[in-house]
C-alpha positions, 0 to 999 in steps of 0.5 A: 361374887359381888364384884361379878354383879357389879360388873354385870350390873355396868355392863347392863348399864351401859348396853341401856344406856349407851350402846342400845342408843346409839344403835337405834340413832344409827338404824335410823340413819343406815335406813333413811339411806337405804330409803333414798337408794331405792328411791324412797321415803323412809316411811314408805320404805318401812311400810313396804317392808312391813307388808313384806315381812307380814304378807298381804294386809288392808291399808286400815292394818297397815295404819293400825302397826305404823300409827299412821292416817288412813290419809298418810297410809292413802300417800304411802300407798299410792307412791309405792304402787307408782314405784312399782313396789306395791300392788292393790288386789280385792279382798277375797273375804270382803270385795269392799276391802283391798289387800296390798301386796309387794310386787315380786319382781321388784322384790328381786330388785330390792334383794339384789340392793340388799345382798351385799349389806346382808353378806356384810352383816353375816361376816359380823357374825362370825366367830361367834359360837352356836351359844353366842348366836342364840344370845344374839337372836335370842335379844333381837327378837326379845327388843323387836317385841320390846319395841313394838309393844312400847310403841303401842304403849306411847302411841296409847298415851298420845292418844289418850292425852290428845282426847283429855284436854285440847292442846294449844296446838290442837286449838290453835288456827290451822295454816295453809297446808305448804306446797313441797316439791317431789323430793321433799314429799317423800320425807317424813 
């Protein structure tokens, strides 16, 4: 019995400590590519997706889940409508406010970039039982949760540390701002 428990205990380990690591540093990196396959910045692209994923949203909730300025959400938004990605309506409820929304035909293309990776991450899940598969779902939903919620946590922290006491960099002279060319305008 001990032994089964020291087993577990390894193998949690090595899931924490290893394996969970190397599969965010690898996310990152997959979605960085498929940022540039669509002609994007990875920053927009995953703010496309959230407004994807949750429906039509204000640029003040899209800056409240990403962290992200008003002035960054402002770029972001204006770079996806230009792709075509992105579409800016009235808020029925509030004329002043702008719901975005993605554009549905571009949508289509987007899916039709993604189906072959889906098809290839549905052949890597089989052989897996009904169980197994409930075990998988069951830990991608719990770590997304996980994820969001220590994101919301640091992002507390950062600001709870910025308004404590000034930073040599919050007091330090500001620079210029560096002009940057089209492409490297999209990289975070």
């Amino acid at each position: 019995m001990k032994r089964d428990a020291t087993s577990v205990q390894a193998l949690s380990e090595e899931i924490v400590g290893r394996l969970v690591r190397r599969h965010s540093t690898a996310a990152v990196l997959f979605h960085h590519a498929l940022a540039e396959r669509l002609g994007l910045g990875p920053t927009d692209h995953k703010c496309l997706d959230l407004v994807r994923e949750r429906g039509g949203m204000t640029g003040a909730e899209l800056a409240a889940i990403t962290g992200l300025t008003s002035g960054a959400i402002t770029g972001v938004v204006a770079r996806l409508e230009r792709a075509g990605y992105l579409r800016r309506e009235p808020d029925p409820n509030d004329g002043r406010k702008q719901l975005l929304s993605a554009v549905p035909e571009r949508v289509r293309d987007l899916q039709r970039v993604f189906q072959p990776i889906r098809d290839d991450a549905a052949a890597l899940l089989e052989g897996f039982d009904k169980r197994q598969l409930t075990a998988i779902a069951s830990f991608l939903i719990r770590s997304t949760d996980f994820a969001y919620r220590h994101a919301a946590h640091l992002r507390a922290q950062s600001l709870s540390s910025a308004t404590a006491a000034p930073s040599p960099s919050t007091t330090a002279p500001r620079r210029a701002p560096e002009r940057r060319t089209a492409r490297a305008a999209r990289r975070p």
